[in-house]
N, C-alpha and C positions, 0 to 999 in steps of 0.2 A: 380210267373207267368211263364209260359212256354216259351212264344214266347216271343222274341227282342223287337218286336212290341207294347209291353204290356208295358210294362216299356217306352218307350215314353209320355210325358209330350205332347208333340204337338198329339202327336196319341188320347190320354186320352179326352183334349181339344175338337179334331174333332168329336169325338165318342157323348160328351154331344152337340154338336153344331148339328150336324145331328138328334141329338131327338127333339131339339127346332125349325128344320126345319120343320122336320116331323109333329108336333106337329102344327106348325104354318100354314100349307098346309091343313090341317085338316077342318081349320075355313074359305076355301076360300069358294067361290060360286063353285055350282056343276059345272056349266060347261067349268070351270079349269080343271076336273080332267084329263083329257087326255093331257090338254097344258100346264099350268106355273105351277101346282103344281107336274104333274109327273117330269119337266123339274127340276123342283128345289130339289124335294126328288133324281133326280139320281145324279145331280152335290155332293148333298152333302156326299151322300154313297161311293161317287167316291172320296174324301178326306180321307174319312178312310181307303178305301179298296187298293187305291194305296201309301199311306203310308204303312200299313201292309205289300204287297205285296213286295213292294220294300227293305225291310225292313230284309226279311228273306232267308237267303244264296244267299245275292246277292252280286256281286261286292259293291264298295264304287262308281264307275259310272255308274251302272243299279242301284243302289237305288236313284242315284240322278235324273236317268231320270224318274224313278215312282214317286218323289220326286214335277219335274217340272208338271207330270199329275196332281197330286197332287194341286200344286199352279191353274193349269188352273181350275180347277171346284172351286174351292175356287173363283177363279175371275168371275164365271159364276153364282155362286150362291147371290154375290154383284150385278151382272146384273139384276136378278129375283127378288133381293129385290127392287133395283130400280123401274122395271116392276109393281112389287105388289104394291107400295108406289103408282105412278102411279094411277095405276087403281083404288086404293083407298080400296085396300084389309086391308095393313094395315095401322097404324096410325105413326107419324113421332119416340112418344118413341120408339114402336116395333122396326121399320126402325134402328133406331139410335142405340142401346141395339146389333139388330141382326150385323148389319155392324160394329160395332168394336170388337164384337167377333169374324170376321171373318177374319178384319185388324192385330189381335193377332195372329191365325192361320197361316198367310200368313208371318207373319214375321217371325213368329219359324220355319215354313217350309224354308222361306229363310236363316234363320240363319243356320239351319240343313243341309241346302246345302254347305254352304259356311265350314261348319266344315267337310264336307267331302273330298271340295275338296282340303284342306291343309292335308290332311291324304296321 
């Protein structure tokens, strides 16, 4: 692989969790699309795209602060599950399935951090 970024195990992880967002946004009611389902496909793009970004020729604290973007859309995307369970988009498996995929995400990324900043 080319990039840094690729060889990340947390990066790998968010890459499949963003398809199952996406994928999951899909089956809302239309007239989501413009509110909780675009709201929740950008948090989750936003997991990948600032890992990566932060990732390649950056300092060890500019990758942690892409790092921290990183955990907030992570945390924003558990908000939207909530929202969707909620409103009855989806059902508590889905819920349950998607929110500790995202509990593993936010820990590697906190773990990721925290290796960086003993470096």
């Amino acid at each position: 692989m080319a990039f840094k970024f690729e060889n990340l195990i947390v990066w790998q992880k968010a890459l499949d969790f963003d398809d199952e967002i996406n994928n999951l946004v899909k089956k809302f009611p239309r007239e989501e699309v413009y509110v909780l389902s675009s709201q929740m496909k950008r948090a989750a793009d936003s997991i990948v795209l600032n890992i990566a970004e932060g990732s390649t020729g950056q300092s060890n604290p500019e990758f942690n602060k892409f790092l921290g973007y990183a955990l907030r859309s992570a945390i924003e995307v558990v908000a939207c599950l909530h929202i969707a369970k909620r409103r009855e988009f989806i059902n508590q498996n889905t819920f349950s399935n998607l929110y500790s995929n995202a509990e593993e995400i936010i820990k590697m990324t906190q773990a990721l951090r925290n290796s960086l900043r003993k470096k």
